[in-house]
C-alpha positions in Angstrom: -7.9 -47.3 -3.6 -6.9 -51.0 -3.3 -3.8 -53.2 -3.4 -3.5 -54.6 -6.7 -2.2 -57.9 -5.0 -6.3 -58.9 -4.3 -9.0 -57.2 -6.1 -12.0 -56.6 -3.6 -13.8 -54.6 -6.2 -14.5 -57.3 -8.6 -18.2 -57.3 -10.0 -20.5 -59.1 -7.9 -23.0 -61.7 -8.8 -27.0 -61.2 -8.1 -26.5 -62.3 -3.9 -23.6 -59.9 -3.8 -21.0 -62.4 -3.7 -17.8 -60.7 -5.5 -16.4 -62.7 -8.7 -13.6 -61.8 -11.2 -14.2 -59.8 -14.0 -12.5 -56.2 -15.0 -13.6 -53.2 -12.5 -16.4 -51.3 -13.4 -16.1 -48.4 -15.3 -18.3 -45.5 -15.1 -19.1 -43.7 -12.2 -22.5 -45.2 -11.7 -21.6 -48.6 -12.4 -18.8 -48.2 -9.5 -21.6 -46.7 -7.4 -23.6 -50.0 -8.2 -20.8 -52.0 -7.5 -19.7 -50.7 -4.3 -23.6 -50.8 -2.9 -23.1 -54.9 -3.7 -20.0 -55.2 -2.3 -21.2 -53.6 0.8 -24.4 -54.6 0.9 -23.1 -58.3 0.9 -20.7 -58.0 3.1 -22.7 -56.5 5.5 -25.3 -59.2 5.4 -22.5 -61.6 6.3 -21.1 -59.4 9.3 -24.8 -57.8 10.6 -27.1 -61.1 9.8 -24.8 -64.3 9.7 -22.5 -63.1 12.1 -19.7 -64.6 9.9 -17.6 -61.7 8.7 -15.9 -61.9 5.7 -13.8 -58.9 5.9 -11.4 -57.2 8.3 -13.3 -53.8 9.4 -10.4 -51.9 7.7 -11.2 -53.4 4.7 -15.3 -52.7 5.1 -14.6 -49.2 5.8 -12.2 -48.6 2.8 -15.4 -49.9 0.4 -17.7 -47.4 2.3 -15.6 -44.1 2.2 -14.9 -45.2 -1.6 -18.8 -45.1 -1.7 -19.3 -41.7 0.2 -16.3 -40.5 -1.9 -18.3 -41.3 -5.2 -21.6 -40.1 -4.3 -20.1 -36.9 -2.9 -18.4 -36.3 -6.1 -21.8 -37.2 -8.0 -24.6 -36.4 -6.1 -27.2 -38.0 -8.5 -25.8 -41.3 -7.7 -27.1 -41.4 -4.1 -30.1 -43.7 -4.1 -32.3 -44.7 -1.2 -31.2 -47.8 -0.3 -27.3 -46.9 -0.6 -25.9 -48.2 2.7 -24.7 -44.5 3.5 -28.1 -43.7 3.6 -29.5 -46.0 6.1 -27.9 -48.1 9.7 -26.9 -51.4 8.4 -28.5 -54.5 9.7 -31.5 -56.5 9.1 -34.0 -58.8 11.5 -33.2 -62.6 11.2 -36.3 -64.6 10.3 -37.1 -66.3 13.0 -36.8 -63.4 16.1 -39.5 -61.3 16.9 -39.2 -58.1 14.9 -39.0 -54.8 17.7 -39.8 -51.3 16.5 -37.6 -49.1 18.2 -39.5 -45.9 20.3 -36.3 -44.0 19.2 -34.2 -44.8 16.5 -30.7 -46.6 16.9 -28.3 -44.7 14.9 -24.9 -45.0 14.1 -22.3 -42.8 14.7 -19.9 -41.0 12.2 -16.1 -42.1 12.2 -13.7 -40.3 11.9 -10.7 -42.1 9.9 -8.0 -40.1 11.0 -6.3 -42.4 13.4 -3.7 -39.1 14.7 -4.7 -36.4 16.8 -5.8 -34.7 14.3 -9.1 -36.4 14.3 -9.8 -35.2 17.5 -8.7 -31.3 16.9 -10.8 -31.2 13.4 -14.0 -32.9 15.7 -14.0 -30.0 18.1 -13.2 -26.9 15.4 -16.5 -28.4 13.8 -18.1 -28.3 17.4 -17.3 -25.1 18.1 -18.5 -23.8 14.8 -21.5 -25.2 14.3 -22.2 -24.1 18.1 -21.3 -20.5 17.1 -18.6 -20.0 19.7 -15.4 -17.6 19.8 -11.6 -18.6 19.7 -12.2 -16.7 23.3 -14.9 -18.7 24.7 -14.5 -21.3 27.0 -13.9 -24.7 26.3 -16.6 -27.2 25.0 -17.2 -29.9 27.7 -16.9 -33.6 26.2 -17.0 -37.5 27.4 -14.8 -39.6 25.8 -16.0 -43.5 25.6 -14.2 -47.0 24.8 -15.6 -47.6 21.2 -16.8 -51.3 21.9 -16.3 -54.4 19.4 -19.4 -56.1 20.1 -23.4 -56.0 19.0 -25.5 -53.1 19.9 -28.1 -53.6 21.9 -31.4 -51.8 23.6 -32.4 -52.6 27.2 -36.1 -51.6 28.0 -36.6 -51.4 31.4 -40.4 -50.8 32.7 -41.1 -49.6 36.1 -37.4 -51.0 37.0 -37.8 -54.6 35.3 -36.2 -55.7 32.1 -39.0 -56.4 29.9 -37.3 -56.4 26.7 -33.7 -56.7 24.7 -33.7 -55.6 21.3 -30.4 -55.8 18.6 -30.5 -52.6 16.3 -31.3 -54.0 13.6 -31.7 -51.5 10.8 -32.3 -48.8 13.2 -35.7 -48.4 13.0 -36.4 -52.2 14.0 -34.5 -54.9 15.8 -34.6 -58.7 16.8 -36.4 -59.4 20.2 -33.5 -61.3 21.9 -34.9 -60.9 25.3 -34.1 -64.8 26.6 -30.6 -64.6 25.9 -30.3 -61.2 26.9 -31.5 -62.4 30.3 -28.3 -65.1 30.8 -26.0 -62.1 30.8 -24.9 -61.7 34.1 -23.6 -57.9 33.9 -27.4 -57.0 33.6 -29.6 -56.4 36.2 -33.4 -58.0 35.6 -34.4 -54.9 38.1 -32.8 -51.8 38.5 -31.6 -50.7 42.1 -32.9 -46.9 43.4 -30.4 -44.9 42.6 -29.6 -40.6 43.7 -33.0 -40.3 40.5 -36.0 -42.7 41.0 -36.2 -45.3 38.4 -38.1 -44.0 35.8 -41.2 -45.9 34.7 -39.9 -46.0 30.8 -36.0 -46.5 30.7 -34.6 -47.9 27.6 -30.7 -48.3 28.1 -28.4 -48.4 24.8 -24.8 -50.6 25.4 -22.9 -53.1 23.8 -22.8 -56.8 24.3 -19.4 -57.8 24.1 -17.2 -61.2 25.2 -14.0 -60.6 27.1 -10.7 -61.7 25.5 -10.0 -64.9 28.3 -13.8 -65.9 27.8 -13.2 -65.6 23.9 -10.2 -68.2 24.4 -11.8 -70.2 26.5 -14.6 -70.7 23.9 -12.7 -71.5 21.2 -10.8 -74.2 23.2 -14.0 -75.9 24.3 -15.0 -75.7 20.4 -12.1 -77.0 19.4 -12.2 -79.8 21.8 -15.8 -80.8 20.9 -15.4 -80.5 17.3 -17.1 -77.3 16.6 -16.7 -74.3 14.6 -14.3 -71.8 16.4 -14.7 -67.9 15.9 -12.5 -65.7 14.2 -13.3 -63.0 16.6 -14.9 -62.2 20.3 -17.5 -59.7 18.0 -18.2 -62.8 16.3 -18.5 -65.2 19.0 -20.6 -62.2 21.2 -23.0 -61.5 18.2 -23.6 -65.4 17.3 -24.5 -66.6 21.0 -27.1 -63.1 21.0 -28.9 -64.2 18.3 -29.1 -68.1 18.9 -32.7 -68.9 18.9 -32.5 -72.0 21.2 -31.9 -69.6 24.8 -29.8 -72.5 25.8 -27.1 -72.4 23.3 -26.7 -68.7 24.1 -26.6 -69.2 27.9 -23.5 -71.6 27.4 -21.2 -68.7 26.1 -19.9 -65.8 28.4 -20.9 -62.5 27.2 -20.6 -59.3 29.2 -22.1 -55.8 28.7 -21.5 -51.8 28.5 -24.0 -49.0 29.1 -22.8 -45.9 26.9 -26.9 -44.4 26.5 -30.8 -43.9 26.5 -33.6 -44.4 24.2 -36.8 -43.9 25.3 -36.8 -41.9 29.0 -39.9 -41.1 31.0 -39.9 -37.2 30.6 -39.7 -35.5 33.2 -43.1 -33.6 33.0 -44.2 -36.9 33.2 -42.2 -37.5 36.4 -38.9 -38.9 35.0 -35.6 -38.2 35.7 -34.2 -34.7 34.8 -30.2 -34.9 33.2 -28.4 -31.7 32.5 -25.2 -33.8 30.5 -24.4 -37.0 29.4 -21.7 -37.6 31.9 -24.5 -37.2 34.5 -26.9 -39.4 32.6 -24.0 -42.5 32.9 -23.6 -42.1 36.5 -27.2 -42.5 37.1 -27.2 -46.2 34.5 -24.2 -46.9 36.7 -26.2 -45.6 40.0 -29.5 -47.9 38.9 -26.7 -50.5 38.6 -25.8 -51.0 34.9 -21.7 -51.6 34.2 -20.4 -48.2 32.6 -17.0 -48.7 31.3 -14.9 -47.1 34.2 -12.3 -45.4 31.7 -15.2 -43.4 30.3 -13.9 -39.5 31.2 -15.5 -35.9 31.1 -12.6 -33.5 29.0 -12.2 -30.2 27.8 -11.7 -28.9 24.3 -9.9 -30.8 21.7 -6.5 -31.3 23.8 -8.2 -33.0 26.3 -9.7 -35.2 23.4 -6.4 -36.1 22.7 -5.2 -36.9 25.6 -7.6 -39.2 26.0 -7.2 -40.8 22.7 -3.5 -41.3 23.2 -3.9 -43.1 26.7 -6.5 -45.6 25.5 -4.2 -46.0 22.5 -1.7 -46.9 25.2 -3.4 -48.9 27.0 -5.7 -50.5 24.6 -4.1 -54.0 24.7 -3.8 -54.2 28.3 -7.6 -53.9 28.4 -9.6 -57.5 29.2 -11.7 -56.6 26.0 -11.2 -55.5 22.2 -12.3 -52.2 21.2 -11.2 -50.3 18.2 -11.7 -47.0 18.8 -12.9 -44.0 21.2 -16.0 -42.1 20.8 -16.3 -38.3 21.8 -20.0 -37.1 23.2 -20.9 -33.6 23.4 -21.4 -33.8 27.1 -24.4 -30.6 27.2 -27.5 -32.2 26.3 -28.3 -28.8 25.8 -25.9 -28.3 23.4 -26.6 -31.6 21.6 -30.1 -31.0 21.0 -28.4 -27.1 19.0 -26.3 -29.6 17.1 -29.1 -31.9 16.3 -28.8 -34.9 13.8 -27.9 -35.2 10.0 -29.3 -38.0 8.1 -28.5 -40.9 10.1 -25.8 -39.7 12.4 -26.1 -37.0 15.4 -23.8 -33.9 15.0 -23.1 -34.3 18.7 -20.5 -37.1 18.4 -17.8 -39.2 16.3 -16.1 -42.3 16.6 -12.0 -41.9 16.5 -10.4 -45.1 15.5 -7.0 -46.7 16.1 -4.6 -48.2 13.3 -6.9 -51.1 12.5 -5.6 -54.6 14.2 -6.5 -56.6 10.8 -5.9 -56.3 8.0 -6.1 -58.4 4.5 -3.0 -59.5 2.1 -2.0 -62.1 -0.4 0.1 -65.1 1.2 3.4 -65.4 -0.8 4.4 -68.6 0.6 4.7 -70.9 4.1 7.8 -71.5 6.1 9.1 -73.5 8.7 10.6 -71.9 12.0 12.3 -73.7 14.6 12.1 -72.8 18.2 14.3 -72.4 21.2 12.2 -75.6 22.5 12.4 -77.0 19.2 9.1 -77.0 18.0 8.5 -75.9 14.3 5.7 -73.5 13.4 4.4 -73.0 10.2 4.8 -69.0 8.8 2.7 -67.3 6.7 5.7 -65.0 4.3 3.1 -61.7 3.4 2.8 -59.6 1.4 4.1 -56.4 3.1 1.0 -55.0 4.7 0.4 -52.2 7.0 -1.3 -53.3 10.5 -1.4 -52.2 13.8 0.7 -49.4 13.2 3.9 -51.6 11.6 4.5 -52.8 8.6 4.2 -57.1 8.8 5.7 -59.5 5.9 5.2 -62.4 8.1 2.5 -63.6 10.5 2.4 -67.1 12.6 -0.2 -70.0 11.9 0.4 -71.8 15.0 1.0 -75.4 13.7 -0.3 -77.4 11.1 -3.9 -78.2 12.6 -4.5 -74.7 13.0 -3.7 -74.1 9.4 -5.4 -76.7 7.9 -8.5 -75.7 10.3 -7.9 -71.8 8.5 -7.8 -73.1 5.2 -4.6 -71.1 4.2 -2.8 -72.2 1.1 -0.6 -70.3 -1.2 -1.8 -67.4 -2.8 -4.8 -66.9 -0.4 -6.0 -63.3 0.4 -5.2 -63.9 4.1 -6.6 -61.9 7.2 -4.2 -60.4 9.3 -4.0 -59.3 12.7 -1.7 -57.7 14.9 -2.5 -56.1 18.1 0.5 -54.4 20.5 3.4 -56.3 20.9 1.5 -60.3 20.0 3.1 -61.7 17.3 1.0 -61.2 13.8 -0.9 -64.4 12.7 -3.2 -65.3 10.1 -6.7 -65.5 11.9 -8.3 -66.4 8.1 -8.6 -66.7 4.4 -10.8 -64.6 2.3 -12.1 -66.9 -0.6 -14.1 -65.8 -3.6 -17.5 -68.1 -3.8 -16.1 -70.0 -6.4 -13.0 -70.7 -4.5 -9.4 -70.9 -5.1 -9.0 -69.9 -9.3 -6.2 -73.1 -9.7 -5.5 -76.0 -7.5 -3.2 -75.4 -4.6 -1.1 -78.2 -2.9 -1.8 -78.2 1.0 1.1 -77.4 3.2 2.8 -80.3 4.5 5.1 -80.3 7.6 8.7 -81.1 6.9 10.0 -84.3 8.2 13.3 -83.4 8.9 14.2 -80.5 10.6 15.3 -77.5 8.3 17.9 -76.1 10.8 19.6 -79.6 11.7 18.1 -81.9 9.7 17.1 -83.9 12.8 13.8 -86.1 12.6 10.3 -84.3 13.4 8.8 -86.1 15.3 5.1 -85.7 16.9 3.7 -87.5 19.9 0.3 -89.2 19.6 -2.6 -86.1 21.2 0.0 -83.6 20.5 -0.9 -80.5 17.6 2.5 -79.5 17.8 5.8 -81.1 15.8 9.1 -81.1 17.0 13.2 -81.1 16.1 14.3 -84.5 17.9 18.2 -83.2 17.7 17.9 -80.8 21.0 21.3 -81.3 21.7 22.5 -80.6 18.1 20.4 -77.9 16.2 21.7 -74.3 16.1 18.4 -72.8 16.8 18.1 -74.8 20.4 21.5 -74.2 21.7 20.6 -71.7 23.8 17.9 -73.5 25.2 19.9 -76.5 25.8 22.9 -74.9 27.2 21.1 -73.1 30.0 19.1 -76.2 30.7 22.7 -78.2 30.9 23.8 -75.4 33.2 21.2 -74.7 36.0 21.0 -75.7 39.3 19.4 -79.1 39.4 21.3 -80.1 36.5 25.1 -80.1 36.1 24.8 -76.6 38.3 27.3 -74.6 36.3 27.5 -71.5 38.6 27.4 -68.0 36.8 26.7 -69.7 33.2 23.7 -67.7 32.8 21.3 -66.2 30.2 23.8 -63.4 29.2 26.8 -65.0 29.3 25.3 -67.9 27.5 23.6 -65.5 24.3 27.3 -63.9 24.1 29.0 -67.8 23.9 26.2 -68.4 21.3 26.0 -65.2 19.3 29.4 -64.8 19.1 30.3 -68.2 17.8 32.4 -69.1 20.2 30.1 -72.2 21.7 28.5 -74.2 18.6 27.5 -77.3 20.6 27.1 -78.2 24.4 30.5 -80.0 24.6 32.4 -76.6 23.5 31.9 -74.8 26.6 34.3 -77.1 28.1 36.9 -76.1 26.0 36.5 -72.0 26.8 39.7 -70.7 27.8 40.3 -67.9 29.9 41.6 -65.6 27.3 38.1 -66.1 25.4 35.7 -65.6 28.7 37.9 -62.6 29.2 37.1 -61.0 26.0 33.8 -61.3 26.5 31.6 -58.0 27.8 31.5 -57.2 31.4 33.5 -59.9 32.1 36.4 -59.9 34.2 39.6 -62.5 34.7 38.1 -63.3 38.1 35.1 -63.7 37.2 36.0 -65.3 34.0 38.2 -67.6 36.4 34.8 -68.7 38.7 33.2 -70.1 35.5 36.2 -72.5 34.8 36.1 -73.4 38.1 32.6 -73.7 38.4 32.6 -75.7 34.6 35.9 -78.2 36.2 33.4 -78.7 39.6 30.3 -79.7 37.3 32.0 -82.8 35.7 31.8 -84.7 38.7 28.3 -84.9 38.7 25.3 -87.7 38.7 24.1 -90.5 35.9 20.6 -88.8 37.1 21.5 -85.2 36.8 23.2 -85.9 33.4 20.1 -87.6 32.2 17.9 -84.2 33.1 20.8 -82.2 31.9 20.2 -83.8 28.0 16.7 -82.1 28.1 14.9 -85.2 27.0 11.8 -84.4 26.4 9.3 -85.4 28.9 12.1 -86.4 31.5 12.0 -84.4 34.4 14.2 -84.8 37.5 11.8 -87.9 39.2 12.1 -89.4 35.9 16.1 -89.2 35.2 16.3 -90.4 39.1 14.3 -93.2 38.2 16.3 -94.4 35.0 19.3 -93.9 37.3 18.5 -96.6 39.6 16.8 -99.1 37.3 19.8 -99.3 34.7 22.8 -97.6 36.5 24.7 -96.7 33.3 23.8 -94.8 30.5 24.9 -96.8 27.5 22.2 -99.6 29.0 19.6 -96.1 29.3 21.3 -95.0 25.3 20.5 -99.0 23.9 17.2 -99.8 25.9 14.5 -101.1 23.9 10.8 -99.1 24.3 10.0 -102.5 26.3 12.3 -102.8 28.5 12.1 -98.3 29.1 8.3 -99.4 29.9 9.4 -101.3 33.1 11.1 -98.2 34.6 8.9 -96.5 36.9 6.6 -93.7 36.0 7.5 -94.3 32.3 5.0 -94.8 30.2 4.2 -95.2 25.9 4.9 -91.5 25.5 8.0 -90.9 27.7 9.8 -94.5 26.3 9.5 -92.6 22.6 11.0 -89.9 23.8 14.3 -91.6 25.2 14.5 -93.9 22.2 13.8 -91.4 19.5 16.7 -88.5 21.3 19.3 -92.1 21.2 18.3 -92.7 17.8 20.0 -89.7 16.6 23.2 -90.2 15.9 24.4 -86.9 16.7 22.8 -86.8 19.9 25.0 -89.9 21.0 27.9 -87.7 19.5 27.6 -85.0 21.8 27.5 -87.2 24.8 30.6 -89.0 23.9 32.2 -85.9 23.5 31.1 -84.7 26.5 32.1 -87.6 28.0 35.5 -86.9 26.4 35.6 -83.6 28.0 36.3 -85.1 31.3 32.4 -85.2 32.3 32.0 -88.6 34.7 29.4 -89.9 37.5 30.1 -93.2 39.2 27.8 -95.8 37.8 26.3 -99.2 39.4 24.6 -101.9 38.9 20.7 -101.2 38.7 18.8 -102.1 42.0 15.6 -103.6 41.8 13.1 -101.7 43.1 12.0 -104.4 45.8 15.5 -104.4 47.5 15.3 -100.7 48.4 14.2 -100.2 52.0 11.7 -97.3 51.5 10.3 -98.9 48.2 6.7 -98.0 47.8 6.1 -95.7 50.4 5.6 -92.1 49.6 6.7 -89.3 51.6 5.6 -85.0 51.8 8.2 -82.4 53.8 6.6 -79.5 54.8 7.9 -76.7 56.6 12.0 -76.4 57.6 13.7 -79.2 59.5 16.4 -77.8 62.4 19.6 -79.3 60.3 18.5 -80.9 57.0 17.7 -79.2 53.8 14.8 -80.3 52.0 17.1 -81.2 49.2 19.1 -83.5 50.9 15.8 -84.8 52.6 14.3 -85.4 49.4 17.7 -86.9 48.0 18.2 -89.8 51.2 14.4 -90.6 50.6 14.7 -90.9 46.9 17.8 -93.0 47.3 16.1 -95.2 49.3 13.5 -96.1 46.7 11.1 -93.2 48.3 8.8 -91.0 46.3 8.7 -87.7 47.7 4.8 -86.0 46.5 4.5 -82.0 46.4 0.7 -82.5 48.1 -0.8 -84.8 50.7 -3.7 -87.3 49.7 -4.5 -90.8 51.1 -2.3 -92.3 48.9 0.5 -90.6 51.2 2.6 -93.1 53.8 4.2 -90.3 55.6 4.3 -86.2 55.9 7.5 -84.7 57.5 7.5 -81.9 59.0 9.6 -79.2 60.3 8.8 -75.6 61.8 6.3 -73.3 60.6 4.8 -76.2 58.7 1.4 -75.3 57.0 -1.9 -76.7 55.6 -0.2 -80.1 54.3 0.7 -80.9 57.8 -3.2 -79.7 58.7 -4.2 -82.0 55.5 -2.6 -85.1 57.2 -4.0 -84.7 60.6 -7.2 -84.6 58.9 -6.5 -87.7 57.5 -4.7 -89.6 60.1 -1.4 -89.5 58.2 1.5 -90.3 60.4 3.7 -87.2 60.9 7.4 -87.5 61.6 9.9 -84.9 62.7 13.9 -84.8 61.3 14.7 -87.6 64.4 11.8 -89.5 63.1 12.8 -89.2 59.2 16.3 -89.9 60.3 15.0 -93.2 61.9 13.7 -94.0 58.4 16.5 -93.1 56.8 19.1 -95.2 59.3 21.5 -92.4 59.7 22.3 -89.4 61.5 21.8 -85.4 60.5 24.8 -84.4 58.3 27.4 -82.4 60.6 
């Protein structure tokens, strides 16, 4: 039934909470066991809106249940959670006693098509029909991951919002209800008058972007973060200060009725469900717009396979689909057993979490070079692969999760996103032994570079960019592009067959590719092997400030290299600055000076300049000019538009050589705004505010030269 690697079935104590003793034995003592388990669980996901368990894992406890009281009828007592809708009122809401019951539906485990085909054989039979007789008419639904939730609606005006509860009564939620934006305080006349008793069943749900955003503000203020948007959407519900709950971004889905006015009573008359939903969505309540009418089992399936397809591409987690008899004639035949109708099912998908014991924590180095911690699994089956590793972000985000070795972890897995570890599943008593934490590395385990962090940042880093194997790519392609040493046709492909193949180990090597190498190299010709030599020869007489950007120092961007350019004029004063005298540069601050003094630290990142220095790559230096003797010191220009014979890199290059700073927006801060034809709202901007404008004659006048040509 279970993995042997955790035991989930272990006795529980009087509250339910599991402990470690041998599994029970007998039938009935499983039975009793099982009933804990879930009825503990259960509590945690339904009343404390902390789950505790993956969903997969919930529902393997329950079918073991319905397995055992199927097999042993006897067993099945009253208050066995197959006998009942789990859920309870929180002490402190307003207990609600539904008019009509909110029951759950039955789920159907079978994530294939199958599922789908055995849902509409038992249709058809129970309904009495023929292999001849035409198809039975369904609507398939979005199964929802959110709280369940009753919307009473009395002559058109909300009146009341009620959780299900156990079913039979619910938690009067009405306040925060009323903060959720997707539902109307008064219905709008639809093609049916309003009826004068409406009670609309849906889902309250938070979208994945508002989930994010959540967490981020959380973690930002120093608050508990949620493991899930069901989580996060059932906790702001049930807030009892309104106010808390109006400050988190839930959303809602119609998918049903309650209580109706009948229609001998003058309320609305429905002939199928499908019908019923356009009239919620008429009266102006969201219905999911994926929600279909199909026929028979095939077009159950197709439905269930293009959800499946599409199911992370959607804004909002579901799990599942739901198939409705869509004959309400036909539903009342089929009628209800015990607490589920006949009428419809739940078909899940491969379930996106799953649990499994952590085996130990790596370190992986990026193409950036930033090291993430990695949970090494074991194997576990999840979103329909098998996963032996899953991601844990960076050190805060483990240390916030708890995750040690040996830990029954939660994993999840959804599409093509990377698996991570969204959670540890401790027993009460806590970890049986004590675990070390997990400390980051302090070298790099590629390169053996320093890590280095910068103060406010989660994330660590390999300082040897130029040197480690896993950020050769990175750095090469960076070396190569455009505003850099501009190493024409040195791009991503070319670059992953230099690197994969060996041939080009550190930046310096790929001036020492021969022709008879390039040549050998897929889709690569001897003239086109011969315009990368030629482009590789033309980038070695380059710039002190393109070379600077070219070493991918972290935090020094073009405008910054530029800057060091001009203040030092040659790179061994740049390579043996002091932080202090980096500080006077400027636009370099605390951050940016540790940057440039922790890459020349590293004694192999001095190694590869040399050598590329050997390889013939040169700039002219200078001395460095003080900022006060450049003519356009201080002022700051904006080009907009095109100018009749200058580019607006060569613009931006005369201005910047002149001690300029050329800004990408216009504010008052702004001396000048250049612009040419067809310029937009900038050059609107700096009319507004009186911003002298000059065209190419005008910026040539500042410039004290003519236009190139």
């Amino acid at each position: 039934m279970m993995s042997p690697q955790h035991d989930l079935f272990a006795p529980a104590d009087a509250s339910g909470a599991t402990g470690a003793a041998a599994a029970p034995a007998t039938p009935a003592e499983q039975a009793a066991h099982l009933r804990a388990q879930l009825n503990y669980h259960a509590y945690q996901y339904y009343v404390l809106d902390d789950p505790q368990l993956p969903d997969a894992e919930y529902d393997r406890l329950y079918q073991a249940l319905e397995a055992l009281e199927a097999a042993h009828p006897a067993l099945v007592t009253s208050d066995s959670p197959t006998q009942r809708v789990i859920g309870q009122v929180l002490p402190g809401f307003e207990p609600v006693r539904h008019a009509v019951p909110m029951l759950s539906i039955k789920t159907e485990t079978d994530t294939e098509a199958t599922g789908a085909q055995a849902f509409d054989a038992r249709i058809r039979r129970e309904l009495g029909l023929k292999p001849e007789d035409p198809p039975v008419h369904y609507v398939a639904e979005l199964k929802f991951d959110g709280l369940a939730m009753n919307l009473r609606y009395e002559r058109g005006v909300l009146v009341q919002a009620a959780t299900r509860g156990d079913g039979e009564t619910g938690e009067n939620v009405t306040q925060n209800i009323r903060g959720i934006r997707q539902i109307p305080l008064r219905l709008q006349a639809g093609q049916q008058p309003v009826p004068d008793v409406l009670e609309v069943r849906g889902e309250v749900y938070m979208r994945r972007d508002d989930f994010e955003q959540l967490n981020e503000r959380q973690r930002e203020a120093g608050g508990k973060t949620f493991v899930n948007p069901r989580n996060a959407a059932a906790g702001a519900v049930r807030q009892l200060d309104p106010a808390i709950a109006r400050q988190r971004p839930l959303s809602f889905f119609a998918y049903g009725v309650g209580e109706v006015t009948t229609a001998e009573q003058g309320g609305p008359v429905f002939d199928s469900h499908f019908d019923l939903l356009q009239n919620l969505r008429a009266w102006g309540l969201p219905v999911a717009t994926q929600t279909r009418r199909v026929e028979g089992a095939d077009g159950l399936v197709a439905f269930h396979q293009a959800i499946g397809a599409a199911r992370d591409q959607l804004p909002y987690d579901i799990d599942g689909v739901v198939y409705k008899v869509d004959g309400l004639a036909q539903q009342r035949a089929l009628g209800f057993v015990s607490r589920e109708p006949r009428w419809a099912v739940a078909h899940k998908y491969p379930a996106q979490e799953q649990t499994t014991v952590v085996a130990g924590i790596d370190v992986q180095v990026g193409r950036t070079g930033k090291l993430t911690p990695v949970a090494r699994l074991q194997p576990v089956f999840v979103g329909g692969v098998t996963v032996t590793n899953a991601t844990l972000h960076n050190l805060f985000e483990l240390r916030r999760k708890r995750v040690r070795v040996g830990d029954v972890a939660i994993v999840r897995r959804a599409g093509d996103v990377i698996p991570e570890v969204v959670g540890v599943v401790l027993p009460p008593e806590g970890r049986p032994a004590y675990v070390p934490n997990f400390h980051m590395p302090r070298t790099c385990p590629v390169c053996g570079s320093a890590v280095v962090r910068e103060p406010g940042e989660l994330n660590h880093r390999c300082s040897g960019g130029l040197f480690c194997a896993a950020q050769r790519k990175q750095a090469l392609l960076h070396f190569a592009q455009r505003r850099a040493l501009d190493i024409e046709g040195l791009g991503e492909k070319l670059v992953d067959q230099l690197i994969d193949g060996g041939i080009v180990k550190t930046l310096p090597d790929i001036y020492r590719l021969g022709l008879t190498s390039l040549i050998a190299l897929e889709r690569m010709a001897e003239k086109s092997a011969q315009n990368v030599l030629d482009a590789l020869e033309k980038s070695k007489h380059t710039t002190l400030a393109r070379f600077l950007f070219g070493l991918g120092i972290r935090h020094v961007g073009e405008s910054t290299a530029k800057d060091l350019a001009k203040s030092f004029g040659q790179l061994d004063a740049i390579m043996d600055a002091s932080e202090e005298r980096l500080l006077a540069v400027n636009d370099v601050g605390p951050i940016v000076a540790l940057s440039i003094r922790t890459f020349f630290d590293q004694a192999h990142n001095r190694e590869v300049v040399e050598q590329l220095r050997a390889c013939g790559v040169q700039w002219p230096e200078h001395e460095p000019v003080a900022p006060q003797a450049l003519p356009l010191a201080g002022l700051t220009f904006v080009l907009t538009g095109t100018l009749p014979t200058l580019s607006r890199e060569d613009a931006k290059e005369r201005l910047e050589a002149l001690g300029a700073k050329v800004a990408g927006s216009v504010s008052k801060k702004t001396s000048f705004v250049v612009a040419g034809e067809e310029a937009g709202s900038k050059l609107t901007k700096a009319q507004e505010l009186g911003i002298p404008v000059l065209d190419e004659q005008g910026l040539l006048d500042k410039l004290g030269g003519d236009a190139p040509g």
